[in-house]
C-alpha positions in Angstrom: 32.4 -36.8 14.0 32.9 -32.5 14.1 36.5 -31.8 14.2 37.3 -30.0 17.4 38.8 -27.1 15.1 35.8 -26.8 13.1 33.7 -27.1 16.6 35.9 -23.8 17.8 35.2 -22.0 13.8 31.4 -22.2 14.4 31.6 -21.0 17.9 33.3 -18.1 16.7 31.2 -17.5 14.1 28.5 -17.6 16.1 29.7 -15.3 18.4 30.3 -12.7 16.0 27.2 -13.2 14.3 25.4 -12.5 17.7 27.9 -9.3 18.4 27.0 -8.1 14.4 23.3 -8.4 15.5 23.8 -6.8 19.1 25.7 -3.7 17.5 23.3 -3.0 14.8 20.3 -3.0 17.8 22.8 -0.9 19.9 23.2 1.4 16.9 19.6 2.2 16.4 18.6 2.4 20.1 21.5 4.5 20.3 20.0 7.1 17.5 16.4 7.0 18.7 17.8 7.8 22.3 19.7 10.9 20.5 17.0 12.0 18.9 14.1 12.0 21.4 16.3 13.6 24.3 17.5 16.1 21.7 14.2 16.9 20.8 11.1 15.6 22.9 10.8 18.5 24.4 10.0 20.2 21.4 7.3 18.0 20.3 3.5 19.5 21.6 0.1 19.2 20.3 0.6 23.7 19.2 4.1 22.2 17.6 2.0 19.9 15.3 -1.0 21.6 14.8 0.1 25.2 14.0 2.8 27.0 11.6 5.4 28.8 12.5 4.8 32.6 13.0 6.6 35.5 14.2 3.7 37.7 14.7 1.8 35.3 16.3 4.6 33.9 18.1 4.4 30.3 17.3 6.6 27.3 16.2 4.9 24.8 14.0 5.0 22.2 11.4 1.5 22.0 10.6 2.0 22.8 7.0 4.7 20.7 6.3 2.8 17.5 7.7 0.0 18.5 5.3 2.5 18.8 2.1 3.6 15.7 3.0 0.5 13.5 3.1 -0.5 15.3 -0.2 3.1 14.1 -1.9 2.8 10.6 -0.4 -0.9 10.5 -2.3 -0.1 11.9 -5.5 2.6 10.0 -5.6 1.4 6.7 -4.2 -2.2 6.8 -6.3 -0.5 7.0 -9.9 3.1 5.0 -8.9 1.6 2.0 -7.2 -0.9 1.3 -10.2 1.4 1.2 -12.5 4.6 -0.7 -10.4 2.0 -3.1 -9.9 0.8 -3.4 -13.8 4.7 -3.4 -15.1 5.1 -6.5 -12.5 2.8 -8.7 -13.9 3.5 -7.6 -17.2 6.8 -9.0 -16.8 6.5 -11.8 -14.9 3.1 -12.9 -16.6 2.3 -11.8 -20.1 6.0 -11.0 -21.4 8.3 -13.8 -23.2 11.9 -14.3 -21.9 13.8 -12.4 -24.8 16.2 -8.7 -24.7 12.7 -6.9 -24.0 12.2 -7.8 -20.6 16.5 -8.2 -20.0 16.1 -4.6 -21.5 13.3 -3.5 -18.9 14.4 -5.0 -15.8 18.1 -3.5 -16.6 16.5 0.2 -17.1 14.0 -0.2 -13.7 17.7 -1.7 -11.8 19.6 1.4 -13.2 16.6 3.3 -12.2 16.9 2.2 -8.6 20.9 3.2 -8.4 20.6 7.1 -9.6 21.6 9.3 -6.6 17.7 11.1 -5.3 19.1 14.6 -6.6 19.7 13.6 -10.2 15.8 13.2 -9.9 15.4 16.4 -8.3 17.1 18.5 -11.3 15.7 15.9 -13.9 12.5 16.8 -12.2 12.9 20.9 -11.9 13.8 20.9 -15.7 11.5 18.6 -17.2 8.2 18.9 -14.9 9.1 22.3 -13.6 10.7 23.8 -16.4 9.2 22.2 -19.8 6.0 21.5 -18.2 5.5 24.7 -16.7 4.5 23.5 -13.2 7.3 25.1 -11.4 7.9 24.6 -7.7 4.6 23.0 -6.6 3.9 19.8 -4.6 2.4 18.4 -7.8 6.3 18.3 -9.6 8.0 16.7 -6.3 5.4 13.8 -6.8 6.0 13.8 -10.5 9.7 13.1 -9.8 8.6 10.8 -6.4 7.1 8.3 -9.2 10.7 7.8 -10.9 12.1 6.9 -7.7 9.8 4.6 -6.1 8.5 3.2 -9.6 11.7 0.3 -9.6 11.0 -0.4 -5.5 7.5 -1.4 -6.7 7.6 -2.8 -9.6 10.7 -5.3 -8.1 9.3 -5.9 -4.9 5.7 -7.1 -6.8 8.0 -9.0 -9.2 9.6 -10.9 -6.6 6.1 -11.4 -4.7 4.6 -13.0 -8.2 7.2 -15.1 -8.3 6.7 -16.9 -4.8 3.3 -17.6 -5.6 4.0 -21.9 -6.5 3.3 -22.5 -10.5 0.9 -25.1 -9.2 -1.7 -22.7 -8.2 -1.9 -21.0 -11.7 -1.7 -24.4 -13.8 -4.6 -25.4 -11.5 -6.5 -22.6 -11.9 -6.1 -22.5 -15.7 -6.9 -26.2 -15.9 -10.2 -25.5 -14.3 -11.4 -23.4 -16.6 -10.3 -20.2 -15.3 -8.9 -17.3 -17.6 -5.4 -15.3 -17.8 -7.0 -12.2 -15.9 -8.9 -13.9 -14.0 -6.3 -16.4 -12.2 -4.4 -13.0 -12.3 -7.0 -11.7 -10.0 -8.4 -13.9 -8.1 -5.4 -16.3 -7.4 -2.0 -14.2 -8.1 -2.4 -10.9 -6.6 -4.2 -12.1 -3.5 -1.3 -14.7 -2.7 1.3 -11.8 -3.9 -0.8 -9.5 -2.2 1.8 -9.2 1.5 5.1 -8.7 -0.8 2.8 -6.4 -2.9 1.8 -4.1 0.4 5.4 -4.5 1.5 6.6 -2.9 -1.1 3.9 0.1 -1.2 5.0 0.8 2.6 8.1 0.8 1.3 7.8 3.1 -1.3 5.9 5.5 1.6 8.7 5.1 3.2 11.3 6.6 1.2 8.7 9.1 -0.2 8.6 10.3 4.0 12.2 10.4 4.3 13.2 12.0 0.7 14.6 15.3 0.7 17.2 16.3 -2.1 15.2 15.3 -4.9 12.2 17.9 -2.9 14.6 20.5 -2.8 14.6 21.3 -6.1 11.2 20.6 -7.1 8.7 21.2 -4.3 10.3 24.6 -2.9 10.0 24.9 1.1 6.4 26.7 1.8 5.1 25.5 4.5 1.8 27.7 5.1 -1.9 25.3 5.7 -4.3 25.5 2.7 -7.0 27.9 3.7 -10.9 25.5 3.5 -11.2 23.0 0.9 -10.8 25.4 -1.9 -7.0 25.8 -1.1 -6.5 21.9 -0.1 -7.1 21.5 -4.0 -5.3 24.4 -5.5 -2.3 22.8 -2.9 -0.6 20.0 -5.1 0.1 23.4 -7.7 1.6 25.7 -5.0 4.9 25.1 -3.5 5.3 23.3 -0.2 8.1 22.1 2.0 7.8 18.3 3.7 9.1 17.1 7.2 12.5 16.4 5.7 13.0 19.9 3.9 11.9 22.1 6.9 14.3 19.7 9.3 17.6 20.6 6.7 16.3 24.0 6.4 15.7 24.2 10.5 19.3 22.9 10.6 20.8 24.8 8.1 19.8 28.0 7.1 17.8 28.8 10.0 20.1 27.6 13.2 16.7 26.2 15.1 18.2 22.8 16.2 15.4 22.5 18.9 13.0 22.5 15.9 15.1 20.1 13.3 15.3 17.5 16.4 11.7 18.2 16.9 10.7 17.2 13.4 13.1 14.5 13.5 11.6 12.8 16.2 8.2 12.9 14.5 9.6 11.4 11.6 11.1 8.5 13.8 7.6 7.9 15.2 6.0 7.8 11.3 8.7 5.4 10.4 8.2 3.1 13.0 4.7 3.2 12.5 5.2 2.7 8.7 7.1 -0.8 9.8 4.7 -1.9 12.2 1.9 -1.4 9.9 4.1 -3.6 7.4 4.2 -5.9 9.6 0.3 -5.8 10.5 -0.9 -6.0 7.4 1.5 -8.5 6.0 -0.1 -11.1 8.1 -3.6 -9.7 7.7 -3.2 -10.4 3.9 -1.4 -13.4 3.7 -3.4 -15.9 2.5 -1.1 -18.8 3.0 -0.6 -18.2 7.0 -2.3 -20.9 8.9 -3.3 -19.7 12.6 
């Protein structure tokens, strides 16, 4: 028989769990409210398909949704490659010994450094030694560093689901290393692997000190395909650093709240996709 007392201690608890949950959904309803009746108004098909110009009069952010897709591919295309690779290095190939303890303490410390020690790091080595200087090309550079531990743990922790019986059985039928790897691992892996990618294009979206010092703020569109290539070399401000500047140096609030409700609608439409292709990929789901 339940104790009465401990019937009243799990009521309680229950109770506040349910108030936890309610405040935390009050709290972002709250914020998304905010936002979009700060800046709603704002948002029109001239405010995201134009740049801003005095002489022409305009208020845009055109540009800085361009820099932005380039920064998320750059730095998406070489990152998730080798996140992935380290993963199954670790949890695969290497022996338990100080290597790996050595590794997976570097990519922990890794995740834990403040975004705009990456910036400087980044403006002196890539910028600096290098010689790229303020470009699109050295934000993505510095991009890799920080999203290079949320990949590489997130693919770690999706190996590590996969049950040891699926690998023993696919060995035992003939099948080699790599190949189990890739036909068995990675596809079973495969919705913590995406989750962490969306993840990591998450944070890349959202990132601003670590752009400030090594993108710059330029936020004019590439002029024909010629200039969409010479862009990952020329400086370029994202979403985030045209908001703080909007904010800051500039006084247009109507604008920062404008680019901040766009950026609301990307990352809600960065977690429904997670959540969309998590089930399209998991191999395991029964319908």
């Amino acid at each position: 028989m339940i104790s009465t007392k401990r019937k009243i201690i799990d009521t309680l608890m229950r109770w506040l769990i349910y108030v936890c949950a309610g405040f935390s959904v009050c709290l972002l309803a709250g914020i998304i409210l905010y936002v979009l009746a700060k800046g709603i108004r704002t948002v029109n098909w001239s405010f995201l398909t134009s740049v801003t110009s005095v002489l022409n009069g305009t208020v845009g952010i055109a540009g800085n949704i361009v820099n932005t897709l380039i920064i998320v591919l750059i730095t998406m295309l070489i990152a998730t490659p080798i996140g992935v690779g380290s993963a199954i290095y670790l949890n695969e190939y290497a022996k338990p010994g100080k290597v790996v303890t050595v590794i997976e303490y570097a990519t922990e410390t890794l995740s834990g450094i403040p975004s705009i020690i990456f910036g400087l790091f980044g403006m002196m080595f890539f910028g600096e030694k290098l010689g790229l200087g303020y470009s699109l090309l050295t934000g993505s550079l510095t991009l890799i560093l920080m999203v290079l531990p949320l990949l590489t743990r997130n693919t770690q922790e999706a190996l590590k689901t996969v049950p040891a019986a699926y690998r023993n059985g696919a060995i035992g039928l003939g099948s080699g290393k790599w190949h189990m790897i890739r036909t068995i691992l990675i596809p079973c892996a495969m919705p913590g692997i995406i989750t962490g990618a969306i993840l990591a294009i998450g944070r890349i979206v959202g990132e601003s000190a670590a752009l400030l010092f090594t993108a710059g703020s330029a936020k004019l569109l590439p002029k024909g395909f010629a200039g969409l290539l010479q862009k990952p070399f020329q400086s370029g401000g994202s979403l985030t650093i045209q908001m703080y500047l909007s904010a800051t140096s500039e006084g247009d609030f109507e604008t920062a709240f404008g680019i901040a409700v766009v950026l609301l609608v990307i990352v809600l439409a960065i977690n429904m996709t997670t959540k969309v292709l998590t089930r399209r990929f998991d191999v395991t789901r029964k319908d």
